[in-house]
C-alpha positions as CSV (number, residue, x, y, z in Angstrom):
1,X,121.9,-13.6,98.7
2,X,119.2,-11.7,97.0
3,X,117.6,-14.3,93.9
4,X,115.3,-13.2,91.8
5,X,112.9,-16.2,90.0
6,X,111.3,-14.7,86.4
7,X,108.4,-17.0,84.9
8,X,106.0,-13.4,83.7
9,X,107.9,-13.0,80.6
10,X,111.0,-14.9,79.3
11,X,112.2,-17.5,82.2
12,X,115.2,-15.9,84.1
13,X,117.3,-16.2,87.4
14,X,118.9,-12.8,88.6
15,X,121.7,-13.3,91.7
16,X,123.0,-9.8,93.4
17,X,121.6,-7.9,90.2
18,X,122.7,-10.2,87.6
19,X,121.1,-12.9,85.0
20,X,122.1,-16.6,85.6
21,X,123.1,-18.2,83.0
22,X,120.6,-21.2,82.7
23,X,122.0,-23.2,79.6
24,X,120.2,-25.8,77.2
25,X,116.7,-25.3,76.6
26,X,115.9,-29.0,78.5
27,X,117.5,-26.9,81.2
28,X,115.2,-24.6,81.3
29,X,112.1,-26.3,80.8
30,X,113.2,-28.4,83.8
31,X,113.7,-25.1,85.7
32,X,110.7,-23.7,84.2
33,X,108.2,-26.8,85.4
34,X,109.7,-26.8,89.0
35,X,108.9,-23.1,89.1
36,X,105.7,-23.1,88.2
37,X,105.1,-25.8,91.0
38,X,107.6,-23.9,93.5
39,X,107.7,-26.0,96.9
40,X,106.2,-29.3,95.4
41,X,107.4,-32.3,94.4
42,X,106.8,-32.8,91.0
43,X,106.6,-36.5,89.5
44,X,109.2,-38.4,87.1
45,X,107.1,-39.0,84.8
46,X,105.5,-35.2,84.5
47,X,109.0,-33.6,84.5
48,X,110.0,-36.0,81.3
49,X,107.0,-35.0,79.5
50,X,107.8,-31.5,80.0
51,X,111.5,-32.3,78.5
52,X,110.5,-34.6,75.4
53,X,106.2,-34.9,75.1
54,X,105.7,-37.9,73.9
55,X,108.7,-39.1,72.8
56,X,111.3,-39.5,75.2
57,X,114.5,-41.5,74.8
58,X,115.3,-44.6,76.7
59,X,117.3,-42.9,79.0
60,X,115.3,-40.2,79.6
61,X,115.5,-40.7,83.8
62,X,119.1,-40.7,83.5
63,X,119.6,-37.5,81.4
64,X,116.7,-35.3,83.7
65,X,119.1,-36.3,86.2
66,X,122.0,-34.7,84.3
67,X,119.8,-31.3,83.4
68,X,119.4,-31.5,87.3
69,X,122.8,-31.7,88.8
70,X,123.9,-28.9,86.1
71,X,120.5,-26.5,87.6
72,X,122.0,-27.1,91.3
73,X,125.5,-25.4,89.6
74,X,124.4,-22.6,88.2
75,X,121.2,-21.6,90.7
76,X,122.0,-20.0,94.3
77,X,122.2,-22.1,96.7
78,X,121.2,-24.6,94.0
79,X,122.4,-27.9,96.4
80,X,119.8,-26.8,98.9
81,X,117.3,-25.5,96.7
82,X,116.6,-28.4,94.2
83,X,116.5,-31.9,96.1
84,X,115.7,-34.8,94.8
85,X,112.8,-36.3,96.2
86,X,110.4,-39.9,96.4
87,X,109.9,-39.9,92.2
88,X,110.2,-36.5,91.4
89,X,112.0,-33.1,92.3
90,X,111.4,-30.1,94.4
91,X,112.7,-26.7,93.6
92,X,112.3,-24.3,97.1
93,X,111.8,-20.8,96.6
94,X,111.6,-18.2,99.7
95,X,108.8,-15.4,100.0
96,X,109.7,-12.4,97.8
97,X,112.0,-14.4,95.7
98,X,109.4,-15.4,92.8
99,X,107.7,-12.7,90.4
100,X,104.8,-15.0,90.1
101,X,104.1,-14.6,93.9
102,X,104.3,-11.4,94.4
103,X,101.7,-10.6,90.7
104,X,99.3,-12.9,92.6
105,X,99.4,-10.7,96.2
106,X,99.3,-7.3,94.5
107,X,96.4,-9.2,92.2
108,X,94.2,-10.4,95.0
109,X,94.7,-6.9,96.7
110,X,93.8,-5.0,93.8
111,X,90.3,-7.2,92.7
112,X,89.6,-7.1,96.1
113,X,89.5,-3.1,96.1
114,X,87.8,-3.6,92.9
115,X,84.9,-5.5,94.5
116,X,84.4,-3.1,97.0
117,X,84.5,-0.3,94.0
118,X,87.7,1.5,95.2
119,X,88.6,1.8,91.5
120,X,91.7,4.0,92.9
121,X,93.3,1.1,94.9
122,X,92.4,-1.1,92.5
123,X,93.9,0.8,89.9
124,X,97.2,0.9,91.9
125,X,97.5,-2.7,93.1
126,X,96.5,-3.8,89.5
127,X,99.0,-2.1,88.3
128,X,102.1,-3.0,90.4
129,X,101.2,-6.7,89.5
130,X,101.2,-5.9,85.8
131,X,104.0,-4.2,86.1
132,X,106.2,-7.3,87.2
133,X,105.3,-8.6,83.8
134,X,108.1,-8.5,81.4
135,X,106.0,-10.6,78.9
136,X,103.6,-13.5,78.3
137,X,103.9,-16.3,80.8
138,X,106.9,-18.0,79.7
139,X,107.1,-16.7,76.2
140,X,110.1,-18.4,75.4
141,X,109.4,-21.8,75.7
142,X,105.5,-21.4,74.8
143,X,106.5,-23.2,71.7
144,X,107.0,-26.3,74.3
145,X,103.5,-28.2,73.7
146,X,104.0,-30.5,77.4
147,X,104.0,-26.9,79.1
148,X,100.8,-25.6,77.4
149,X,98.5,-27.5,79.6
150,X,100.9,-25.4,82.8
151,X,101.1,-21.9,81.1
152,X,98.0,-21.8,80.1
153,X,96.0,-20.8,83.2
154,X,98.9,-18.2,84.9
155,X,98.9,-16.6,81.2
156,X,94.7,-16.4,81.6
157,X,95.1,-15.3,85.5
158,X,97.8,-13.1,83.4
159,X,94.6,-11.5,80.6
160,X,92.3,-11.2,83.1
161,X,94.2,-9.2,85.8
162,X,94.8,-6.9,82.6
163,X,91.2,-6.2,81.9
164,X,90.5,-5.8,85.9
165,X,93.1,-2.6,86.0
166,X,91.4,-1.7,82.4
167,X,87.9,-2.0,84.4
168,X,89.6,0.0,87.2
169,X,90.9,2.9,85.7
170,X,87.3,3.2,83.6
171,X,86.0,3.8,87.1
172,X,88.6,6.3,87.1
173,X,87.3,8.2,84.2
174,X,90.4,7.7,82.3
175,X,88.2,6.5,78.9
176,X,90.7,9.0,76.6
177,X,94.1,8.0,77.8
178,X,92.8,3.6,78.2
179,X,91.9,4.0,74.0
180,X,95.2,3.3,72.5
181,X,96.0,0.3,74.9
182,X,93.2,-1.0,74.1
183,X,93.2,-1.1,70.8
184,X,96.2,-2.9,71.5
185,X,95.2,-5.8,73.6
186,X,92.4,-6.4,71.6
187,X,94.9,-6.5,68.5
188,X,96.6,-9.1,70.4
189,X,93.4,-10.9,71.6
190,X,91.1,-10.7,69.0
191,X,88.6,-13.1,70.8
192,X,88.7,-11.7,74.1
193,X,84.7,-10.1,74.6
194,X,85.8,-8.6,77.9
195,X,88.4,-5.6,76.6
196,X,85.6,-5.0,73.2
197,X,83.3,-4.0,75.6
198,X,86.0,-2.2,77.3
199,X,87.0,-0.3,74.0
200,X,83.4,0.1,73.2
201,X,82.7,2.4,76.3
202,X,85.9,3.8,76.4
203,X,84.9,5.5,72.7
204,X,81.4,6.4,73.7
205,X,82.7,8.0,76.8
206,X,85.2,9.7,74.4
207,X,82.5,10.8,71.8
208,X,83.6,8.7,69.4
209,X,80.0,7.0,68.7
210,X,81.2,5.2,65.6
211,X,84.0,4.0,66.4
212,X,82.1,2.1,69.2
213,X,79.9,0.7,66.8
214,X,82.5,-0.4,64.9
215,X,84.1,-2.5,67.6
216,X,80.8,-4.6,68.3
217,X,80.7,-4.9,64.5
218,X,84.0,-6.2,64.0
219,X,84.2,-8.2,67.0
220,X,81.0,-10.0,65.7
221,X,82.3,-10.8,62.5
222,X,85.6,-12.5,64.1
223,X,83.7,-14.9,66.0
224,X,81.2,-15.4,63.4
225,X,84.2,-16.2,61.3
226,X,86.2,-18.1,63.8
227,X,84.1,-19.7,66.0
228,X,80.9,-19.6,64.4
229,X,79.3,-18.0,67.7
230,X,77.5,-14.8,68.1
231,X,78.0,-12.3,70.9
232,X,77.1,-12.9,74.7
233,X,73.9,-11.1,75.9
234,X,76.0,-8.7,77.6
235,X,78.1,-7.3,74.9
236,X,74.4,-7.0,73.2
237,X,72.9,-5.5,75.4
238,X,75.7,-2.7,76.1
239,X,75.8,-2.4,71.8
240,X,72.1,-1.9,72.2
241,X,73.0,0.7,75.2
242,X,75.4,2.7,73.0
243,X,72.7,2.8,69.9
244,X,69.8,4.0,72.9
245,X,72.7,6.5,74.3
246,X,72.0,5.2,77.7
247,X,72.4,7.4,80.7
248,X,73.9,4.8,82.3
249,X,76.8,4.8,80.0
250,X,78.0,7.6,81.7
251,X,78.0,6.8,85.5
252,X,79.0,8.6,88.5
253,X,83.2,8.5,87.8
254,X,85.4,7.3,91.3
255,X,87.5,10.6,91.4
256,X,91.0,9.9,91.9
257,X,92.2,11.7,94.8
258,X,95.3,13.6,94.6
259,X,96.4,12.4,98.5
260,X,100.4,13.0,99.2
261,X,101.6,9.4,99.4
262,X,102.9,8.9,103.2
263,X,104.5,5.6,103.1
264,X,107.1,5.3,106.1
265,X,107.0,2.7,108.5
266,X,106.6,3.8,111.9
267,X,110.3,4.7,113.4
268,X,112.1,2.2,116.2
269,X,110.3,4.0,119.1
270,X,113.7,2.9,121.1
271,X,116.1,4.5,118.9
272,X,119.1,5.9,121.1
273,X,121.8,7.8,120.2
274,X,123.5,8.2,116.9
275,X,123.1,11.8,117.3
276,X,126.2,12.8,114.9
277,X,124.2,10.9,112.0
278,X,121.1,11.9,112.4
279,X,122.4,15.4,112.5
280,X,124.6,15.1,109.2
281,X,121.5,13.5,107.6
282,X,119.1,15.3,108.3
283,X,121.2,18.5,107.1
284,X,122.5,16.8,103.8
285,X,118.5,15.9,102.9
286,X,117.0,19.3,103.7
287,X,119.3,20.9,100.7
288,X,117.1,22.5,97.5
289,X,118.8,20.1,95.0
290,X,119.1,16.2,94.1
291,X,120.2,14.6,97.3
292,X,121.6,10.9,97.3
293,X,122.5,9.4,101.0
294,X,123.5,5.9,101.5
295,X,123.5,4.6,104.9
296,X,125.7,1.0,105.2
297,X,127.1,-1.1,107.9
298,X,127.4,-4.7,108.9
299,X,124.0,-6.7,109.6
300,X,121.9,-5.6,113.3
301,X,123.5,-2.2,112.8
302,X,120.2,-0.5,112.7
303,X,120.8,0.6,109.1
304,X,116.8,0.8,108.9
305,X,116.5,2.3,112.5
306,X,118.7,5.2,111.4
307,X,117.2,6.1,107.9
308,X,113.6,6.0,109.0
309,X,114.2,8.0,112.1
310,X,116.1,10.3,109.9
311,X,112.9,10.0,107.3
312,X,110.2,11.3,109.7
313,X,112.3,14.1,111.6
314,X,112.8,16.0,107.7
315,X,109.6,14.6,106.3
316,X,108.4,18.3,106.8
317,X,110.7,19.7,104.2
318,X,109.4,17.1,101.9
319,X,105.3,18.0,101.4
320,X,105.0,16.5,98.5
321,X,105.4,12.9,99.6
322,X,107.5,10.6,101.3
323,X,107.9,7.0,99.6
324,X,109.2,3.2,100.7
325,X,110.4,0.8,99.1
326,X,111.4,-2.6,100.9
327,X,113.9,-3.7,98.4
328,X,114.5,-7.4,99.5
329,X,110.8,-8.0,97.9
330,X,111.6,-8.4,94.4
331,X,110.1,-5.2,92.7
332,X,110.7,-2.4,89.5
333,X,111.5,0.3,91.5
334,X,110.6,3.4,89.1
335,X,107.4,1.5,88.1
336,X,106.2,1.4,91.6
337,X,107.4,4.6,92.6
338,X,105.3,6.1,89.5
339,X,102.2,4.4,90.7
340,X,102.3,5.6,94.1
341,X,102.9,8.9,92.9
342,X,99.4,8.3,91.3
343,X,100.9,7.7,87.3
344,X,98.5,5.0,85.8
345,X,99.7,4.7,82.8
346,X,103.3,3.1,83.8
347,X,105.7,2.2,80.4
348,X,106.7,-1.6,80.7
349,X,110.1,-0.7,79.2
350,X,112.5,-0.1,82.8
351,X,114.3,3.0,80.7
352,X,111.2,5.1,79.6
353,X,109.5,4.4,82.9
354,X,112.5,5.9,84.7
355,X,112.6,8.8,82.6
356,X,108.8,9.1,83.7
357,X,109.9,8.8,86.7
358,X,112.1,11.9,86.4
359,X,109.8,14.4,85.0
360,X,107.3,13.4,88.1
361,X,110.4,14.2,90.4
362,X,111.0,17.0,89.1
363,X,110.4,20.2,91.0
364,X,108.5,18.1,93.5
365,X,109.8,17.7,97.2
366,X,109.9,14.1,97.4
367,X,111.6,12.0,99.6
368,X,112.2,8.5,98.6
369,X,113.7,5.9,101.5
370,X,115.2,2.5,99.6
371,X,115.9,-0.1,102.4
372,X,118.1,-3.0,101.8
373,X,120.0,-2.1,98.5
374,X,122.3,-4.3,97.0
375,X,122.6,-3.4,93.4
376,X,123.1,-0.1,92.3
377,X,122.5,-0.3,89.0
378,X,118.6,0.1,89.0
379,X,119.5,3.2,91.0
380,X,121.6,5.3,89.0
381,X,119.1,7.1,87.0
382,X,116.2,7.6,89.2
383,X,116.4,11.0,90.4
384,X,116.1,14.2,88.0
385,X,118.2,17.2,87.5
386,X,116.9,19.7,89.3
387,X,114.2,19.8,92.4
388,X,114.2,19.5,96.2
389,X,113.9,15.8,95.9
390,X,116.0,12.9,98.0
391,X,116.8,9.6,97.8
392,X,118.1,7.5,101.4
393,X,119.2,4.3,100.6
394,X,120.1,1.6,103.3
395,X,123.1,-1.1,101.9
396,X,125.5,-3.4,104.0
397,X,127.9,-1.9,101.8
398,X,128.7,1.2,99.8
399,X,127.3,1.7,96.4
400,X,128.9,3.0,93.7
401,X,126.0,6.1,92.6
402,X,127.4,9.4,91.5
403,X,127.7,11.9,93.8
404,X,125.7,10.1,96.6
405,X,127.2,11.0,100.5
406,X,128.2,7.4,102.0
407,X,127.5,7.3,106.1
408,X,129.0,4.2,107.3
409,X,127.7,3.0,110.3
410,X,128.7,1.0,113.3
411,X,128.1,-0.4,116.1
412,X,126.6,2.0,119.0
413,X,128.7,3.1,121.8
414,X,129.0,2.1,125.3
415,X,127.3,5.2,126.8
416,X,124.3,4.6,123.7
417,X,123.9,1.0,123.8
418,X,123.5,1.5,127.9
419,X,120.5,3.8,127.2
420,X,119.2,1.6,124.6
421,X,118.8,-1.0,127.0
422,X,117.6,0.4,130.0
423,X,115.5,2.0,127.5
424,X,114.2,-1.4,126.6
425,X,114.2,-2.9,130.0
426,X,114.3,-0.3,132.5
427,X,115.0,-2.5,135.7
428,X,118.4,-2.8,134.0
429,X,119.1,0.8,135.4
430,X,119.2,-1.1,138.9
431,X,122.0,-3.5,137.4
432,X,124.4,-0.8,135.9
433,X,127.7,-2.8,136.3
434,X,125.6,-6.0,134.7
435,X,123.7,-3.8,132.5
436,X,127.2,-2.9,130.7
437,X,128.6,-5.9,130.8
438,X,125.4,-6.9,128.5
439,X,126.6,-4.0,125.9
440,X,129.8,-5.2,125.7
441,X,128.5,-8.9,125.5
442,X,126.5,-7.9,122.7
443,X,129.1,-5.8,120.7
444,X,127.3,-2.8,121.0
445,X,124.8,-4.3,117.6
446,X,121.4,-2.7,118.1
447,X,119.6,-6.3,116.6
448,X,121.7,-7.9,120.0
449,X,120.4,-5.2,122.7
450,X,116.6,-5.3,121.2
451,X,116.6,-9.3,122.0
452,X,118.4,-8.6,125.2
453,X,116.4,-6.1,126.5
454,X,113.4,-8.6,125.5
455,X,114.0,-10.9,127.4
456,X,115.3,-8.6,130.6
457,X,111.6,-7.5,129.7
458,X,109.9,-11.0,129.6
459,X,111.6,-12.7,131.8
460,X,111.7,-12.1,136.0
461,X,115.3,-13.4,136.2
462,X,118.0,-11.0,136.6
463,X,120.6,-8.7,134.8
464,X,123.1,-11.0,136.2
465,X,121.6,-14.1,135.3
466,X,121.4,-13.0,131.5
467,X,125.0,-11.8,132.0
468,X,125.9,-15.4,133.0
469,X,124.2,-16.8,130.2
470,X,125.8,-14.5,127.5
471,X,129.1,-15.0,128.5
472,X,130.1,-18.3,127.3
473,X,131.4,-17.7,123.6
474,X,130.0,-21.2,122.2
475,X,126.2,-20.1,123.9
476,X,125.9,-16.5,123.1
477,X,124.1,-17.1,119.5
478,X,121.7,-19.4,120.8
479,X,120.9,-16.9,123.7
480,X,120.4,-14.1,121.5
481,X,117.0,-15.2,120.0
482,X,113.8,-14.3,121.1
483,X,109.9,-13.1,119.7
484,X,110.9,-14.6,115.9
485,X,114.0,-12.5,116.1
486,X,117.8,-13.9,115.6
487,X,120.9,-12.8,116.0
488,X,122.0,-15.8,114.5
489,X,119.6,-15.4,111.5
490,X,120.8,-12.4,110.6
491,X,124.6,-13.4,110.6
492,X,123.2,-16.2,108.6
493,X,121.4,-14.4,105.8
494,X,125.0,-11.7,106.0
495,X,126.8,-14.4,104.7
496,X,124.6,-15.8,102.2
497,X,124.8,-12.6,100.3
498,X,129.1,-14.2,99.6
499,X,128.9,-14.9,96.2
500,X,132.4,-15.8,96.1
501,X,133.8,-19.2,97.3
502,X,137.2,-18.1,98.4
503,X,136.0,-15.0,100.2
504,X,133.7,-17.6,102.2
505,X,136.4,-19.8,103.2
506,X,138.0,-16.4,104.2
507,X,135.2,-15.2,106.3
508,X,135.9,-19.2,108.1
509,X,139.3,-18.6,108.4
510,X,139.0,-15.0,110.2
511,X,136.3,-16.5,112.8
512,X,139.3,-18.7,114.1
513,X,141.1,-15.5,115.1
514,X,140.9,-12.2,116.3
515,X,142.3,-11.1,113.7
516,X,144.8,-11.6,110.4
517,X,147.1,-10.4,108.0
518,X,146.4,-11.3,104.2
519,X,149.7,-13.4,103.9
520,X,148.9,-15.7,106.5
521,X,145.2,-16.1,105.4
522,X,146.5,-17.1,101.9
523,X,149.1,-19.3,103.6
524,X,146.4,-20.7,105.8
525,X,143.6,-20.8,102.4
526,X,146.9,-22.3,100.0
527,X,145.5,-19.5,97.8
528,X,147.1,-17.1,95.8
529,X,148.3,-13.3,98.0
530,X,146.1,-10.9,95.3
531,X,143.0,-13.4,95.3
532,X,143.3,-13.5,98.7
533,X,143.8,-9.9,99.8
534,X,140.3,-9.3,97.5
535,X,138.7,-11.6,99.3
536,X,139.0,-9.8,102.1
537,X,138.4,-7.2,100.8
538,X,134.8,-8.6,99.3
539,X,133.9,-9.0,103.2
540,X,135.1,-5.7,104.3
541,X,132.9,-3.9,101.5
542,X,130.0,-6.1,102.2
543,X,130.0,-4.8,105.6
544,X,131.6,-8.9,107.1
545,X,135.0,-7.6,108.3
546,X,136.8,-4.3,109.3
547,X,139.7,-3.1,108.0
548,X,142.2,-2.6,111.0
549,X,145.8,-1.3,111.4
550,X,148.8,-3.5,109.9
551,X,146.8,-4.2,106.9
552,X,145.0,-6.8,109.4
553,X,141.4,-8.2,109.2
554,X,138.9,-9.0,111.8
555,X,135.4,-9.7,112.1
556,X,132.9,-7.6,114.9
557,X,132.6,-9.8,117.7
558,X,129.1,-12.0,116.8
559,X,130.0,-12.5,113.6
560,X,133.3,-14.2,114.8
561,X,131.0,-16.3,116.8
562,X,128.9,-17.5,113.7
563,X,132.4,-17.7,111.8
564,X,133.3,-19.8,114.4
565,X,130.1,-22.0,114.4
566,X,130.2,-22.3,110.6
567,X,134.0,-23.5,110.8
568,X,132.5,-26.2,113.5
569,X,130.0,-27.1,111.1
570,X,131.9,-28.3,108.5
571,X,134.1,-30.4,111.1
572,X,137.5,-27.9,110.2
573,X,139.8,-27.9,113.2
574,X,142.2,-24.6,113.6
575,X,145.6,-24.6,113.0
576,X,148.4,-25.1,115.6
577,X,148.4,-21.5,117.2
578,X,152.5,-22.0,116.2
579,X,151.6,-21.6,112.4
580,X,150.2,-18.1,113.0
581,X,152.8,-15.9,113.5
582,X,151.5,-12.5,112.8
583,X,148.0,-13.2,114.1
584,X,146.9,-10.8,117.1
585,X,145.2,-11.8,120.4
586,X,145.8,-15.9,119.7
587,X,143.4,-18.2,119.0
588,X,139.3,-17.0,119.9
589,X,138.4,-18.8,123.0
């Protein structure tokens, strides 16, 4: 399931492109403290002055205990995400999932191009971790005085990464266009010296020699007034700078180039077949107009394989630039598409920078490849009216965006997953009659013939010997993992993206049997026929199970294996085969 954590503006959970509910504020600042420890245990005693400062009630213990148990019902996965450890509590959170984490990365990158003086990089890496900023740190429970002490330095890391992109796009020679924000910060953080002396060259650069002035000026007065301080020796020395109209006031400006962003990954340099898709693609993205394509299937498909070979062959017909976006990393799409289109003044708000977005699409050939969609929604309003440009999205199910072309995809033929492996591991060739038997072992899922043909590749035993180790049903999972890639993991991370409880036990119930009818699945389930028929139907659109003939389910053969080891998991024994009466094939083996 895709989760979102939010701490860089108003604290917020987002499941499958939704906002969790979070309830009471004690909530919240529970959730809020774990977060901003994210893997540790934190103490007791530090969680209950979060919740009540110095004044907690006597049963203070007993009532964090309460806020917890309600967190683990409302958060994803909240049972195995928030465990109760030795005197405290530890929230998990997985790479990509927390907005904090990924400001910090694009931070670091972007002051470390700044250190170097690539003002240009450092402009754009600034800028895509400001803009996962919704806000100050935690600006709805800044009122919270036990937090102050936690906020306080990510809202400073916060500032300061804000007057780095401000130094960056200086370097830039954008002095005109950086006045009015500013004028803003500095509004907002009067006693701030770095972003006055920003403002002050900005103006002199601009022209505007008394309005630089003016800035030291005031700026001395406030602290004067305040703090009773006087200016550092550097803000004195640059006032003194602007009154000598230094030369070096104006120094050589970092250009920034106008290079055609090429952003796709390398393509699978074992792609085989799909010949038919690539051909339909390829000929839907090379039209003169607004061009959606979404490109679904069931997990291991090769979803990603498909769209990025497609990507390169046409990236020809797209001159102006060919983007990526990896959309299991939490990210604002149009805000980082504007910056890689070179845009460095991005609008926070998501609506105005997507209309930005369109005006820089328009009339540009653009092609922009979104892997790993599962929300449409932040979608729907990226592309513009008119132009050459394209969007190709990868999903595991179809997306509901107007007028976009849905390819469904599946898994690869005999004749393509044969030259997919031999491709892989050509001794196979030697093996044909074993070689095929591997295809069909493997279901014909791209994500199964990679790890195959790995270890064919790896490994000096022979086609026959990996045969005999795939066949046995209750093995073939475990077999099929090799080089940090699982077949199993990917089955895994399928199903997490079930949000609903009954469409789980549904995808249990359907790795018992080959397949099943919705009447006996809500006579197996004790459910209700129309909750049960769209449960199925959840799976079937998440790309879990197939629709077949007879208004029957089933799911591809490894999934039916996980289904199966999930079921053996949980200690559920199958039904007597006599209390299936419409299921096809019997019981899996």
């Amino acid at each position: 399931m895709s989760v979102e954590f939010r701490v860089l503006g108003r604290i917020e959970v987002r499941a499958r492109g939704t906002t969790v509910a979070l309830g009471s504020l004690k909530q919240r600042l529970l959730l809020a403290t774990l977060l901003l420890n994210p893997g540790r245990p934190v103490p007791i005693r530090r969680l209950v002055r979060a919740l009540w400062a110095d004044e907690p009630p006597m049963s203070a213990v007993a009532n964090l205990r309460t806020y917890a148990n309600r967190l683990r019902q409302v958060l994803p996965d909240g049972a195995e995400r928030l465990a109760g450890r030795q005197a405290g509590y530890q929230l998990t959170v997985r790479p990509g999932e927390l907005d904090l984490h990924l400001f910090t990365e694009r931070a670091d990158e972007g002051r470390a191009a700044l250190s170097r003086g690539d003002h240009a990089a450092a402009a754009r890496h600034l800028g895509e971790a400001l803009s996962a900023c919704r806000g100050a740190v935690l600006e709805d429970l800044a009122g919270c005085t036990a937090l102050a002490g936690s906020i306080a330095p990510v809202e400073e890391l916060r500032l300061s990464v804000a007057e780095d992109h401000f130094d960056a796009r200086l370097g830039l020679g954008e002095h005109r266009s950086l006045i009015t924000p500013l004028r803003e910060f500095v509004f907002e953080h009067p006693l701030r010296e770095r972003p006055r002396a920003h403002l002050l060259t900005a103006l002199y650069r601009a022209g505007d020699l008394a309005g630089a002035l003016a800035v030291y000026t005031d700026y001395r007065a406030v602290i004067a007034d305040r703090l009773g301080l006087e200016p550092s020796p550097e803000l004195v020395r640059l006032h003194q700078a602007v009154l000598d109209r230094s030369p070096s006031l104006t120094p050589v400006v970092t250009v920034r180039t106008s290079s055609v962003p090429r952003e796709l990954p390398s393509p699978c340099r074992s792609f085989s077949g799909r010949s038919s898709e690539v051909a339909r693609l390829q000929a839907l993205l090379a039209q003169d107009t607004p061009t959606v394509a979404v490109v679904h299937g069931p997990c291991g498909v090769g979803k990603s394989a498909l769209a990025l070979e497609v990507a390169h062959r046409v990236a020809p017909v797209f001159p102006d630039g060919q983007l990526y976006v990896d959309l299991r990393q939490p990210t604002r799409v149009p805000h980082r598409l504007l910056r890689h289109l070179g845009e460095s003044d991005v609008p926070a708000a998501e609506d105005e920078a997507t209309a930005l977005l369109r005006s820089r699409l328009a009339d540009r050939a653009v092609l922009v490849v979104l892997d790993g969609a599962t929300d449409p929604a932040p979608l729907r309003f990226l592309l513009p009216a008119t132009g050459p440009c394209a969007v190709l999205i990868t999903s595991r199910s179809p997306l509901l965006l107007d007028g976009a072309l849905h390819l469904a995809v599946g898994p690869l033929s005999d004749v393509d997953g044969l030259a997919l492996l031999t491709r892989l591991a050509p001794r196979a060739a030697a093996e044909p009659s074993a070689a095929a038997q591997i295809v069909s072992l493997c279901g014909g899922m791209p994500l199964a013939l990679h790890i195959a043909g790995a270890l064919l590749a790896h490994r000096p035993s022979s086609v026959a010997r990996l045969v005999r180790r795939l066949t046995p049903e209750r093995r073939r999972l475990a077999e099929l993992s090799f080089g940090g890639e699982s077949v199993r993991t990917a089955c895994a991370t399928a199903f997490n993206t079930i949000a609903d409880p009954l469409a789980a036990s549904a995808f249990r119930l359907l790795g018992r049997h080959q397949e099943c009818d919705a009447v006996t699945a809500a006579r197996a389930l004790g459910t209700d026929l129309l909750d049960t028929e769209a449960a199925l139907d959840e799976l079937v659109d998440l790309g879990l199970a197939e629709w077949r003939d007879g208004d029957t389910y089933r799911l591809p053969g490894l999934l039916r294996l996980f289904a199966a080891e999930l079921t053996s998991a949980d200690g559920t024994r199958p039904p007597m085969a006599g209390r299936w009466p419409v299921l096809r094939g019997g019981p899996a083996s």
